[in-house]
LOPAFI-608693 format. One record per atom (N, C-alpha, C): residue in one letter; y, z negated, x. Coordinates in steps of 0.001 Angstrom, whole numbers, plus 500000, padded with zeros to 6 digits. Atoms other than C-alpha are relative to their C-alpha. Last residue first. Example, Ala and Ser with C-alpha at 12.3 -4.5 7.8 and 13.67 -1.06 7.14 Angstrom:
% LOPAFI-608693
S498810500060499180
S498940492860513670
S501090499270499230
A498810500000500890
A495500492200512300
A501200500000500900
***
This chain:
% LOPAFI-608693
X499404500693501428
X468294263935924811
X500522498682501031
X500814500765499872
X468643267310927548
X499880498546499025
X500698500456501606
X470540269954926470
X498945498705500313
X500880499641499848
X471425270930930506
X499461499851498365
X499997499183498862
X473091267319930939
X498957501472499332
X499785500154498945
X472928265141927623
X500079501209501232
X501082499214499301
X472422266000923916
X500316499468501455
X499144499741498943
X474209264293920851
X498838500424501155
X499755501058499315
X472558264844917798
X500447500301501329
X500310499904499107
X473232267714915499
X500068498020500936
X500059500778499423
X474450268640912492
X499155499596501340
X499675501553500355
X475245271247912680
X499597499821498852
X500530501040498496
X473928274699913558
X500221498796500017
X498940501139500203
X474293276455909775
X498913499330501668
X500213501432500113
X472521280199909747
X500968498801500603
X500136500460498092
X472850283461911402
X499820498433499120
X501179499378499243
X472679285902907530
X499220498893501477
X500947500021501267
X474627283178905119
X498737500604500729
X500652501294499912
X476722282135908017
X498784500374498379
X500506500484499004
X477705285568908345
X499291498832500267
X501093499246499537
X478468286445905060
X499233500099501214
X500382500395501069
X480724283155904677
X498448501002500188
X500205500690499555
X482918284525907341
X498655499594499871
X499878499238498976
X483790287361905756
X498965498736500990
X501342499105500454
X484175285717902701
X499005500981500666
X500854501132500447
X486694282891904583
X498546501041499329
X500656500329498428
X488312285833906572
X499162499117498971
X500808499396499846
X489052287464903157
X499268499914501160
X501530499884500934
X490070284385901388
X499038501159500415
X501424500713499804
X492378283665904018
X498538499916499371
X501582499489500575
X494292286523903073
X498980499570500811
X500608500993501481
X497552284652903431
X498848501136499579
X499398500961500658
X498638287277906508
X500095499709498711
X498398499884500305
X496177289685907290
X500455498719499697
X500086499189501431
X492642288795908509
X501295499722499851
X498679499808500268
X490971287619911639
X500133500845499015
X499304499000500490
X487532286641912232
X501237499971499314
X498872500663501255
X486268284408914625
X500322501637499436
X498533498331500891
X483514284830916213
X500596498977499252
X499934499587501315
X479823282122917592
X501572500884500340
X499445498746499009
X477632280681920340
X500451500566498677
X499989499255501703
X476160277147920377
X501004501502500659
X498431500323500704
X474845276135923497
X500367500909499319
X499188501065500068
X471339275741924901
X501100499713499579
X500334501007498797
X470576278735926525
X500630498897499576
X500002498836498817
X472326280992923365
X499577498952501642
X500389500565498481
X472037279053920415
X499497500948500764
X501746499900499452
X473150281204917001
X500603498723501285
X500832498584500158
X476286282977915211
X498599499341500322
X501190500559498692
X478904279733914830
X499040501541499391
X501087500178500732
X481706280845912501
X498867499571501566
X501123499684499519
X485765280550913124
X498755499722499493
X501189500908500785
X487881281442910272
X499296500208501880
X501557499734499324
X491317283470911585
X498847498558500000
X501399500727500468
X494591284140909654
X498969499841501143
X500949499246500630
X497573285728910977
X499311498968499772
X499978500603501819
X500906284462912187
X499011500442499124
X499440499306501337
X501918286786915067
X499434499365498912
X498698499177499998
X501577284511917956
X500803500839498773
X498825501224500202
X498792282446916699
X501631500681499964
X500179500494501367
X496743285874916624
X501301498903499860
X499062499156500606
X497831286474920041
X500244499437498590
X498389500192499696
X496682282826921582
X500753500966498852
X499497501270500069
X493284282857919814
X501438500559500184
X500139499930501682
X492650286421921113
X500730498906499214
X498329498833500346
X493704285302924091
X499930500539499186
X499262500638501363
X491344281945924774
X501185501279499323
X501165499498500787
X489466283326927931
X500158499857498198
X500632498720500558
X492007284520929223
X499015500221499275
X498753500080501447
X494099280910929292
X499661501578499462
X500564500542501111
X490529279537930758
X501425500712499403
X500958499666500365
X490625281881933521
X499595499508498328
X499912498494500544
X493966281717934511
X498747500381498955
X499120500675501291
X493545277601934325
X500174501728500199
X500880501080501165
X490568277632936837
X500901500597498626
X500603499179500513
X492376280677939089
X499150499335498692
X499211498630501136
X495432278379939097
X499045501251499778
X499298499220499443
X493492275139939878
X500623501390499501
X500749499777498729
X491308272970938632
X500685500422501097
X499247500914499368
X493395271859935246
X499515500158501714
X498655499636499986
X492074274625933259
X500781499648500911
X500211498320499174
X488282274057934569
X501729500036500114
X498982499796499374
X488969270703933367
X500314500759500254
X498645500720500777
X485472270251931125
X500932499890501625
X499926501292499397
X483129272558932724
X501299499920499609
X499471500060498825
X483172275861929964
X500085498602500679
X499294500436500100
X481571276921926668
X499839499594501830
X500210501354500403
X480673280165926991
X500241498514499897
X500979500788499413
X483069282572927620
X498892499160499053
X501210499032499450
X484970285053925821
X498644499500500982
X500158500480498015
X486638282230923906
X499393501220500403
X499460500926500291
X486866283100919517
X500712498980501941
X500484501077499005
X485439286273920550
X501085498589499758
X500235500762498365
X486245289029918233
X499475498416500171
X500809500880499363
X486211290711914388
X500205499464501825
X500767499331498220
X488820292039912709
X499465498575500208
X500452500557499352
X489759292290908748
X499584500258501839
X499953501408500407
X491889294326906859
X499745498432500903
X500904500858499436
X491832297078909390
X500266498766499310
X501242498835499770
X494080299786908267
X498873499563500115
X500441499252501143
X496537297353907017
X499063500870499800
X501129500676500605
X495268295186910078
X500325500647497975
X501363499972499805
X496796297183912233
X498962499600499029
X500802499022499856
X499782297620910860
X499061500312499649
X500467499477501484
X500555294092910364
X499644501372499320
X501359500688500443
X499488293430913926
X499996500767498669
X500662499309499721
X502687296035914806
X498421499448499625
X500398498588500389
X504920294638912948
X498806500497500706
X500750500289501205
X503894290824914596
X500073501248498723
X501207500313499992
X504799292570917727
X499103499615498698
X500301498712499415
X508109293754917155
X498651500117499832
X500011499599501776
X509123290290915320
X499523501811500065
X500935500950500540
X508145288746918875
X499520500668498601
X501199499781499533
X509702291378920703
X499230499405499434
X500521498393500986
X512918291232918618
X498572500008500208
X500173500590501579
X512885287015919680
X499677501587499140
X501558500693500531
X512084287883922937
X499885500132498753
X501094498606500436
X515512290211923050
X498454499559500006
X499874499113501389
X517317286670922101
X498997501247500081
X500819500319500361
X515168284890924798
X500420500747498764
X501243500021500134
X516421287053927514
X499194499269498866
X500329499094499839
X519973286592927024
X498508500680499576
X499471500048501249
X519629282779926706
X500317502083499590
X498617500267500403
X518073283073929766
X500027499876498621
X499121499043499581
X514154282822930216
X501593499607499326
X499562500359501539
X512082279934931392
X500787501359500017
X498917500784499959
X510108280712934597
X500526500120498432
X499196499508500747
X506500281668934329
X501358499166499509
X500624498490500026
X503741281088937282
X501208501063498766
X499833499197499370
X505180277754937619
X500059501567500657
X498157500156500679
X505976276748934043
X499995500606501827
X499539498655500858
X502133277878933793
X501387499649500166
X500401498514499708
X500805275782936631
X500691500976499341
X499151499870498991
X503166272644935443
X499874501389500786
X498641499443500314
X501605272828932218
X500604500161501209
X500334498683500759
X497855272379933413
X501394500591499596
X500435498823499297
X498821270119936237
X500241501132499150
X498260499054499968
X500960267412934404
X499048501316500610
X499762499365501408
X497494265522933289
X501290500760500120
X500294498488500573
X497033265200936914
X499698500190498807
X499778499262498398
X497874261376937184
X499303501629499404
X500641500888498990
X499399260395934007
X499317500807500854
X501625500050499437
X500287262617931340
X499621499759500913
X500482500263501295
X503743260562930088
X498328500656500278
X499948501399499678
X505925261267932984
X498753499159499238
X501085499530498881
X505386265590932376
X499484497957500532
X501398500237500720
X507154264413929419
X499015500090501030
X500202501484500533
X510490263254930850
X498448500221499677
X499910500866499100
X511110266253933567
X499055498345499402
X501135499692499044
X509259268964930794
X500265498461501123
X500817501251499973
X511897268139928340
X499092499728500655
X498699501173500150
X514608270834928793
X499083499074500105
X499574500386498514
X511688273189929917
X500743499153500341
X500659500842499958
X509330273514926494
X501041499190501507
X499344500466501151
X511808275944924696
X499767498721500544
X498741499989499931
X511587278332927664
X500499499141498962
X499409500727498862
X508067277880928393
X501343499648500141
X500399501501499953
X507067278802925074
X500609498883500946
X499547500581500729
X509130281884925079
X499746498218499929
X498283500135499529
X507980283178928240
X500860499467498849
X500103500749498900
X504028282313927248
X501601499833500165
X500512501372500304
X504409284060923983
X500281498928501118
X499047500346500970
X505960286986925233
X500125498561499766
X498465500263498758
X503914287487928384
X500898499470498741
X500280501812499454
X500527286909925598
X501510499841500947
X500059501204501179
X502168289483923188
X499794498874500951
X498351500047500285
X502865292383925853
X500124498719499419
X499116499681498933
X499353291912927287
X501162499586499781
X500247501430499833
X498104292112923548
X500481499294501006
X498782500527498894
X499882295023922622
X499407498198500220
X498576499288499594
X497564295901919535
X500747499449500974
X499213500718500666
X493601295353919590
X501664500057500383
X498893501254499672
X491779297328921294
X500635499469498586
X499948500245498701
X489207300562921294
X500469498544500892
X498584499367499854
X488302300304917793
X500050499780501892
X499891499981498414
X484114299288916878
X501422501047500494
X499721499708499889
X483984299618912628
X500317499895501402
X499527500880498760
X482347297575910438
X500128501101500940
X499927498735499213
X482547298875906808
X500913500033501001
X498560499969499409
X481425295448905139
X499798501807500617
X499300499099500256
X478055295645903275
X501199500347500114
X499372500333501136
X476723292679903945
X500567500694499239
X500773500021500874
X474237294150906165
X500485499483498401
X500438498516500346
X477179295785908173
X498972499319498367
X498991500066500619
X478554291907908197
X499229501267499399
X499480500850500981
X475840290439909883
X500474500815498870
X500622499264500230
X475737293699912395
X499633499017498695
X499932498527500436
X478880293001913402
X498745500145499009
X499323500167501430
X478007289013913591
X500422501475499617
X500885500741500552
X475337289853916507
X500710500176498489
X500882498508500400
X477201292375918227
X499367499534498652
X499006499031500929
X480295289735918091
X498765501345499875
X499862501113501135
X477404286805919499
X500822501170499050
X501438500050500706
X475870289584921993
X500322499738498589
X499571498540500368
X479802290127923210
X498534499978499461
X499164499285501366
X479373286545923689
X500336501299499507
X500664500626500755
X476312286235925758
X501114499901498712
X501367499400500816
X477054289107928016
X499635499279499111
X501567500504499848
X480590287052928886
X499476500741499199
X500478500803501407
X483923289108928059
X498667499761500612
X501185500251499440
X486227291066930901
X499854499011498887
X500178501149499119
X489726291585930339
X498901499594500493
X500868499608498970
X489817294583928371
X499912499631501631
X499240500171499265
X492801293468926321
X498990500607501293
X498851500311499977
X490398292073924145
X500702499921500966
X499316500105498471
X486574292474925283
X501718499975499486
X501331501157498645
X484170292319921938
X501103499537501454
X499339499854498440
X486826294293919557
X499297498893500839
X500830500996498804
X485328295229916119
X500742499946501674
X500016499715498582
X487434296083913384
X499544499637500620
X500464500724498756
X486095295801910002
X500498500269501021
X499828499709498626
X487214297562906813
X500091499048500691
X498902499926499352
X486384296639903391
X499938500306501309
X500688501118498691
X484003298175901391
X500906499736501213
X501126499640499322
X485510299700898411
X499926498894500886
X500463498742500091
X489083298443897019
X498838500693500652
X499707498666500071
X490108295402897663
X499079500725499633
X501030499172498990
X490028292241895765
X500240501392500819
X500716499079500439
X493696290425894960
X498765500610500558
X499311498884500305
X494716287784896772
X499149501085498896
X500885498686499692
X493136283970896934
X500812501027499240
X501655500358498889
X494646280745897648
X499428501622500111
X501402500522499956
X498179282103896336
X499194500040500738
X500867498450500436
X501385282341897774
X498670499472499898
X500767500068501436
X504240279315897335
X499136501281499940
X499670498348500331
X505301279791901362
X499212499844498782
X501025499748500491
X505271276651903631
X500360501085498266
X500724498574499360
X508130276946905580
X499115500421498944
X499613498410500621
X510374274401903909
X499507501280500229
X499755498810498836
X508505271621905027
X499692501478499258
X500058500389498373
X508733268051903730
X500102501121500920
X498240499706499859
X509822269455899900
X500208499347501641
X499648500956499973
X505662270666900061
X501993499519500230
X498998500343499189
X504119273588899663
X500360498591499766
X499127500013500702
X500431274726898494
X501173499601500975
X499076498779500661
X496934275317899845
X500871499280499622
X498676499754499079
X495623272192901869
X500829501249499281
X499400501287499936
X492706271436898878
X501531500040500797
X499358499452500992
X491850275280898768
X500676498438499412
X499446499046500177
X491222275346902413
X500996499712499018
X498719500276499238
X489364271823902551
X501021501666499755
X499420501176500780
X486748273403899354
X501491499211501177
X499231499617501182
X486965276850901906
X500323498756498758
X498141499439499845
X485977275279904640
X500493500261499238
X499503500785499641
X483046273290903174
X501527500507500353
X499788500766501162
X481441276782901798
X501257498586500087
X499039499629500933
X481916277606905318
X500681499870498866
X499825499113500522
X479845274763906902
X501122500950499396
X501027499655499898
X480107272350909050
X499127501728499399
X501510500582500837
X483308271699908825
X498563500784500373
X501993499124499906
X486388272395910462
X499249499147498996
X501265500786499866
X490222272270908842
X498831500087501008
X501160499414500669
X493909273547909677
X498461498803500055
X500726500082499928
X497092272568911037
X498924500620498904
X500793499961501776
X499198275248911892
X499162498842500537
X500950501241500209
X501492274943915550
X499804500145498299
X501422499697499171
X502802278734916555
X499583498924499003
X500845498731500339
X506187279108914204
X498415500071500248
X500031499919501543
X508026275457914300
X498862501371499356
X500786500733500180
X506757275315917880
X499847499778498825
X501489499396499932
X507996278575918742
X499127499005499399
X500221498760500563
X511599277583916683
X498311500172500425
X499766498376500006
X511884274519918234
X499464501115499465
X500152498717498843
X510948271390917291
X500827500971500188
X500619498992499962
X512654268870914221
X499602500780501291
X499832498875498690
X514465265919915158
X498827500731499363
X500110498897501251
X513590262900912068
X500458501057500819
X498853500141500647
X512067260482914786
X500608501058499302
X498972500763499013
X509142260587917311
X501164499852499257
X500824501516499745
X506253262014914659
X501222498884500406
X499653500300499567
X507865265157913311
X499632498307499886
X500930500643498836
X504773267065912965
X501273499367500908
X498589500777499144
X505411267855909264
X499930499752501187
X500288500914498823
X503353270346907736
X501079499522500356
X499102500868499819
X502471272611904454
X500188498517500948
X500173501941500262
X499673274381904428
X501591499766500938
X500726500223501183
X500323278610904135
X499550498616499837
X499225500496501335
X503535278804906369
X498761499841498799
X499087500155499919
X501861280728909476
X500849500056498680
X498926498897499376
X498370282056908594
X501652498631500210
X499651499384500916
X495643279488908739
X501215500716500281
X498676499821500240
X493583278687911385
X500519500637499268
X499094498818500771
X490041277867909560
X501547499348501044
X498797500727500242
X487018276045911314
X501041501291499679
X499128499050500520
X483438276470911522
X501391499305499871
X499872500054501883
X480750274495913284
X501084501046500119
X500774499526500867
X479155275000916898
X500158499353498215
X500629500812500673
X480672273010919099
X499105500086499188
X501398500793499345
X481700275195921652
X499556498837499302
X500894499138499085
X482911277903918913
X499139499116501342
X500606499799500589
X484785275063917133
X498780501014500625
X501010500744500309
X486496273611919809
X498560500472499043
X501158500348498999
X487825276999920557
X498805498842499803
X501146499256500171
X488693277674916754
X499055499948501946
X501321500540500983
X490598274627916398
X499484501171499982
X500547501494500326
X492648274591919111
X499428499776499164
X501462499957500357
X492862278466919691
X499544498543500296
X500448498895498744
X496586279526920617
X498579499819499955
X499208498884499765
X498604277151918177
X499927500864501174
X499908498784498690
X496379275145916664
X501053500987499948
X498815499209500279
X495649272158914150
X499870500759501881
X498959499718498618
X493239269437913684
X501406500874499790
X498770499368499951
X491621267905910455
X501287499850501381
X498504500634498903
X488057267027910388
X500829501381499791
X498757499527499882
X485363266766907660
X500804499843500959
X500510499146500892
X481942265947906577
X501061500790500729
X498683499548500857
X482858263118909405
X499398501236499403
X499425501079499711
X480220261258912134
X501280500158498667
X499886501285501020
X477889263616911305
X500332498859500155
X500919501226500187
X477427264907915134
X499740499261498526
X501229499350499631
X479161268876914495
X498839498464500265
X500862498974501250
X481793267015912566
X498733500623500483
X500530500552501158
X482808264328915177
X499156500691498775
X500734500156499314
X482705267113918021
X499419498677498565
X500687499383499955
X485225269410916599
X498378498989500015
X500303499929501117
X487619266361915288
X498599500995500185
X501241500771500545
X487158265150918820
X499847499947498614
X501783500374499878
X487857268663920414
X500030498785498862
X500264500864501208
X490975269160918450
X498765499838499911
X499496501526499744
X492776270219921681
X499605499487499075
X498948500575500808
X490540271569922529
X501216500696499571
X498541499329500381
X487238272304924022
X501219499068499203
X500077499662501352
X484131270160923877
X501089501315499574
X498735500900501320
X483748270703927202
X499960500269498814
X498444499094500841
X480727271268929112
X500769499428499455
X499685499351498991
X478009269183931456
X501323500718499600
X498727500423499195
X477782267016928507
X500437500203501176
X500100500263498955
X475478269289926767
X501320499603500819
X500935499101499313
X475241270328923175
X499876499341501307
X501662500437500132
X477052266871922227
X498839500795500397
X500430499320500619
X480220267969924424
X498527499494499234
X501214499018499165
X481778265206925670
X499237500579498798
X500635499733501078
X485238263320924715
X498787501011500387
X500666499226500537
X486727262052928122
X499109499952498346
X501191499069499516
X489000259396927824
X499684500854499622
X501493500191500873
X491055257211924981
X498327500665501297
X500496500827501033
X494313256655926409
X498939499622499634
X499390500965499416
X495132258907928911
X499707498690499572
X499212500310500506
X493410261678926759
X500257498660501176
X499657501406499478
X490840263631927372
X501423499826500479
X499757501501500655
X489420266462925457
X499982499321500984
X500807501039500108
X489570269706927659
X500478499249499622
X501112499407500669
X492152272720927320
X498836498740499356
X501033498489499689
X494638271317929124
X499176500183498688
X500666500699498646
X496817267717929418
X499115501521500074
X499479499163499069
X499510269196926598
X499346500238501389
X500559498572500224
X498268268041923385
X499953501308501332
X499265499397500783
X499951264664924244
X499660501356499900
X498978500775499942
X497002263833926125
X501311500596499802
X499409500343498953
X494312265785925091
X501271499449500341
X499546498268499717
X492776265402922060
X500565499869501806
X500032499845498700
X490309262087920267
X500830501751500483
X501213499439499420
X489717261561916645
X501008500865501630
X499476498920499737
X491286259406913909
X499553500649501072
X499339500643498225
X489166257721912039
X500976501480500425
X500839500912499654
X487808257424908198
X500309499905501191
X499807500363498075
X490335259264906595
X499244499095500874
X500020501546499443
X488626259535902651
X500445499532501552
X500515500724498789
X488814262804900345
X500131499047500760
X501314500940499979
X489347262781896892
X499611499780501586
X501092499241500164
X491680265944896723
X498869499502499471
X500287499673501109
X494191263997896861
X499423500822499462
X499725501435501156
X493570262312899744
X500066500379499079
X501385500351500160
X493104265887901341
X499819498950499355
X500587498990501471
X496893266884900215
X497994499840499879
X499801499995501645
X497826263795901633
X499328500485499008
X500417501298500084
X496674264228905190
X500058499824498240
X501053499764499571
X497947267555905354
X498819499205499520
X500083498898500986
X501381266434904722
X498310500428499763
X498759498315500170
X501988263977906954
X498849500664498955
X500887498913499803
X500634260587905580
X500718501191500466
X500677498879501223
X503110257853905611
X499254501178500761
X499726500238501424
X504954255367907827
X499474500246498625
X499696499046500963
X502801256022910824
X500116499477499300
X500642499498500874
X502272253496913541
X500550500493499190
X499085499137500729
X503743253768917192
X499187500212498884
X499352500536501402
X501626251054918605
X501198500933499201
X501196500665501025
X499531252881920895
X500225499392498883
X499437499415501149
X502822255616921795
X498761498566499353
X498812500499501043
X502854254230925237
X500404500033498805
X500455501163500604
X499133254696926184
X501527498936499580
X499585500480498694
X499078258394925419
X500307497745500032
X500848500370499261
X496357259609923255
X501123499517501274
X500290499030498683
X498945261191921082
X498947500001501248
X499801499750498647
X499175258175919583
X500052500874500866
X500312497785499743
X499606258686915871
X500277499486500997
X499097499049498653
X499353254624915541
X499470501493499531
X500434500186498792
X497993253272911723
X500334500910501144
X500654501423499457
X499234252250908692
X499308499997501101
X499611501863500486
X499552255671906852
X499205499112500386
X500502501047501236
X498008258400909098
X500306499432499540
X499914501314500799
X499924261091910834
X499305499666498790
X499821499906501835
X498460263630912609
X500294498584499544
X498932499212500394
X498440263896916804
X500664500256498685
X499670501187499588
X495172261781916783
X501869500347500198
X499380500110498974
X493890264320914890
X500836499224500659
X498666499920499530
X492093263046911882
X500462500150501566
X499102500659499322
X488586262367910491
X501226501317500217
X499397499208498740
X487189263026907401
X500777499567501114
X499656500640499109
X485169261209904623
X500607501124501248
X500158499736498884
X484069262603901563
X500759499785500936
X500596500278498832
X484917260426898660
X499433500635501375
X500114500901500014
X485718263006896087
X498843499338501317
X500245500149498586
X486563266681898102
X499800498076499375
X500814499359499433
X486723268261894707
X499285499256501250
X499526498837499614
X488558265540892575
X498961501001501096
X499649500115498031
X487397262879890858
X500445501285500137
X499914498652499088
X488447262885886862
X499857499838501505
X499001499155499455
X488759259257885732
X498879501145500393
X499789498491500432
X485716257864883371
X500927500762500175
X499019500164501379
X486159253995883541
X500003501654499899
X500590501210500615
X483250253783886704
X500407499610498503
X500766499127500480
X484730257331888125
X499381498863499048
X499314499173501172
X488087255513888529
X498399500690499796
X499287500373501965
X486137252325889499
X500664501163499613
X501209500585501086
X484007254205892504
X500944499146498896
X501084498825500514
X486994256349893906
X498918499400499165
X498979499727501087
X489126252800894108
X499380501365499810
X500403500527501130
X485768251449896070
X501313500271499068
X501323499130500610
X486030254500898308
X499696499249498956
X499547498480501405
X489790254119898989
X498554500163499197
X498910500219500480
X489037250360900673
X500368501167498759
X500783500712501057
X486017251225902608
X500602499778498078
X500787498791500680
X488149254048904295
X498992499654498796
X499324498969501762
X490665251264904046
X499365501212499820
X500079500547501359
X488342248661906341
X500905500616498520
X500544500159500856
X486658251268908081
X500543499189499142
X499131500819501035
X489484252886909995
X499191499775498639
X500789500280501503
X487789253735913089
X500556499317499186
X499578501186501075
X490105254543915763
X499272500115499130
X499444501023498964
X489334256888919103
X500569498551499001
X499521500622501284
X486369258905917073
X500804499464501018
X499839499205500486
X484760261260920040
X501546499842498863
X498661500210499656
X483725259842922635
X500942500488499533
X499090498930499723
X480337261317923055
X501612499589499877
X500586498799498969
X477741258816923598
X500947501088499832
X499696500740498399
X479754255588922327
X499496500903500845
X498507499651499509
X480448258085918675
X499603498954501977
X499925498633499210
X476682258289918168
X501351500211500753
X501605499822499482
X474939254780916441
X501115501608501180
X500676501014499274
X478363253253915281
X499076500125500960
X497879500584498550
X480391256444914214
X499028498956500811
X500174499374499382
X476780257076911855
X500928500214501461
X500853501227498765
X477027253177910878
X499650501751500806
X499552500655498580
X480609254625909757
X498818499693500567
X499190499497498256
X479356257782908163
X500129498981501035
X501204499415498970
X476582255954905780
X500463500428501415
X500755500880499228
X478960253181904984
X499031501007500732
X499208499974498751
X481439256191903946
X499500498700500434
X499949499136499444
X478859257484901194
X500502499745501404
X501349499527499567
X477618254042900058
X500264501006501203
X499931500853499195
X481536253336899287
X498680500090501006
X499136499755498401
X481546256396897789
X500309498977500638
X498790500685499727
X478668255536895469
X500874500553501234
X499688500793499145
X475646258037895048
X500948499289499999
X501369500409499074
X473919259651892512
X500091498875501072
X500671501997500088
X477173258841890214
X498500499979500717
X501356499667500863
X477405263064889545
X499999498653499966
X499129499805501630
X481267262708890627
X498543499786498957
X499239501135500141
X479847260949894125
X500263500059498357
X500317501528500394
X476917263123894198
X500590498929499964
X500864500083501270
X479034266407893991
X499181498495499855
X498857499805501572
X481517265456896270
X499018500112498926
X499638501446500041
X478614264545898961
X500622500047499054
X500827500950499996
X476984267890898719
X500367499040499622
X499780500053501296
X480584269572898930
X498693499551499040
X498972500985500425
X481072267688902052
X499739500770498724
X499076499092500608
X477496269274902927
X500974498605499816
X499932498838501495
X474567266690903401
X501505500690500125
X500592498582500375
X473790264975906696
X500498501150499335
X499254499409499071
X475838262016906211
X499524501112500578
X498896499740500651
X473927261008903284
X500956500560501183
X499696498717500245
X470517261424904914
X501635500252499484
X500470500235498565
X469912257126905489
X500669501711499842
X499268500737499355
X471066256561901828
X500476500626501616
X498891499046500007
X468838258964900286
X501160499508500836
***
């Protein structure tokens, strides 16, 4: 059983830790010699922190040993965004001035999985200060490569939590997004992952000293979980639910809302913005439509989705305008063409006045009326988590049709973030070799109906991870 333990479900593992089948020290020896044998082919883990992952698992084995209570997520092992604070060890950003900048305490996130029972076992690979593109690599740590085929990217920016979980290297990883960082990775990785609505986990992401962000950055950036499975999302989910006196955002509303009423409503939108969508993903949203129908959802094909266009110019001209005071010093910091990918968009979109950002700010609160609309009529909606497949790692950074291409193919993602909604991604199938999957979106704090939603899909298309790592083409 030993040899399989990293295999099994995180709520697999929880159960045989509380059952005493297995030891959690057992459990997180199985992950690290799995880190040992797979992480040097993909690049995934950038710190292994076996001797206190070892460390929590034998204080999990004596409280269960004297008859403490474990908790849901006992001993399962997860890694960490390299962007998330760990107690006792750097949040580097992947850059190679921050390497010794170590974390006082857990942010928030971090915690609430610790007390859950779960175990930080490394922290896991992004792009250099979140800001280098789309693709994992980091100044610091390198490329992170897709295990389907290292011709592609893992995506990001929370590729190497994506990429640890889909290899069994972690039951569990914890990223975060604000435009489709944990549901791109997730879609070319092939597991599941939850952005959550705006204020439902409680977050700190002041790393550099007690200075708070700006407003977009206080609003866009959630972190959130993946896993392998749904089931899995939802035990992390209902572990990150609640607030904290670290960040006043987070919003005392319950895990799960009331049921509705008949069969809920579906929107389907394959092309968003009617931008153009790969034949192999508009397959993957035919695919999970018809999932859902059998589930008895009442799925529903709409022309669009609301002011999306309007939403991404918004987004973008706000972002840029918060990001521009600091752009001279930070752009210093992603080393040789890690400034490209931001520098394209700050060229293509100037900052706006002080003028201009107040009537943003209606437009913003304009926009997120109008989602909530939509989605009263349309509880749930379905799309393309990417409209592509997954994509040659840099593309973004290539040039300005590279980096148009990849910021269209992510716009779903983006809006969503924009107005503060929910969205679960799910893997659907293998499509030539690489995984291929939806996200579904759902009102604000009715994660429970993307998560059930979700849930019915992976029940009909089946679980694609674990997985070993693959070379050129899928090749071993």
């Amino acid at each position: 059983m030993r040899e399989a333990l990293w295999r099994m479900s995180a709520a697999a593992q929880a159960a045989a830790v509380r059952g005493g089948q297995v030891s959690a020290v057992e459990l997180v020896d199985s992950h690290l010699e799995r880190i040992a044998e797979v992480n040097p082919r993909v690049n995934a883990v950038t710190r292994v922190m076996a001797e206190s992952a070892r460390e929590a698992a034998a204080h999990t084995d004596r409280l269960r040993a004297v008859g403490e209570a474990l908790g849901p997520l006992a001993g399962v092992p997860f890694t960490v965004k390299e962007s998330t604070a760990v107690e006792g060890v750097p949040t580097t950003f992947g850059v190679p001035r921050f390497r010794d900048l170590v974390a006082p305490a857990d942010a928030p996130p971090v915690a609430r999985l610790r007390a859950a029972g779960a175990i930080p076992i490394g922290h896991s690979n992004i792009p250099t200060l979140i800001l280098a593109g789309m693709h994992t690599r980091s100044e610091l740590f390198g490329d992170t490569a897709n295990p389907w085929n290292r011709d592609r990217t893992p995506g990001g920016s929370s590729g190497g939590d994506a990429v640890a979980v889909a290899t069994g290297m972690a039951a569990l990883g914890l990223g975060n997004d604000s435009g489709g960082s944990l549901r791109v990775p997730a879609q070319f990785c092939g597991v599941a992952a939850l952005k959550p609505s705006t204020g439902r986990f409680a977050a700190d992401h002041r790393v550099f000293g007690p200075d708070d962000p700006g407003p977009a950055s206080q609003m866009l950036v959630t972190d959130g979980p993946l896993a392998r499975t749904v089931g899995d999302l939802r035990l992390a989910y209902e572990a990150l639910v609640g607030t904290d006196p670290r960040d006043p955002r987070a919003m005392p509303v319950p895990a799960y809302g009331e049921p509705l009423p008949g069969p809920v409503k579906v929107a389907v939108v394959s092309d968003p913005g009617g931008h153009g969508v790969h034949a192999t993903v508009r397959a993957a949203v035919e695919t999970a439509a018809a999932a859902l129908r059998d589930a008895g959802y009442d799925v529903r094909e709409v022309p669009d989705v609301p002011r999306l266009d309007e939403a991404l110019a918004a987004y973008g001209r706000i972002t840029v305008t918060e990001f521009a005071p600091t752009w001279p010093m930070v752009r210093t910091l992603l080393g040789e063409g890690g400034d490209r990918y931001i520098a394209m968009a700050m060229e293509q979109t100037p900052p706006a006045t002080a003028d201009e950002l107040v009537k943003l700010s209606g437009t913003w609160l304009n926009i997120r009326r109008s989602w909530a609309e939509f989605l009263h009529e349309y509880p749930l909606l379905l799309g393309p988590s990417f409209t592509e497949p997954p994509v040659e790692p840099g593309l973004e950074s290539r040039d300005r049709a590279g980096r148009d291409r990849v910021a269209s193919g992510m716009r779903l993602c983006t809006v969503t973030s924009f107005v503060g909604v929910p969205g679960v991604a799910v893997p659907t199938g293998v499509v030539d070799g690489l995984p291929a999957g939806v996200q579904i979106v759902g009102r604000a704090f009715r994660e429970d109906l993307c998560l059930l939603a979700a849930q019915a899909i992976e029940d009909r298309l089946g679980v694609l991870a674990p997985i070993d790592p693959r070379g050129p083409a899928g090749t071993r």
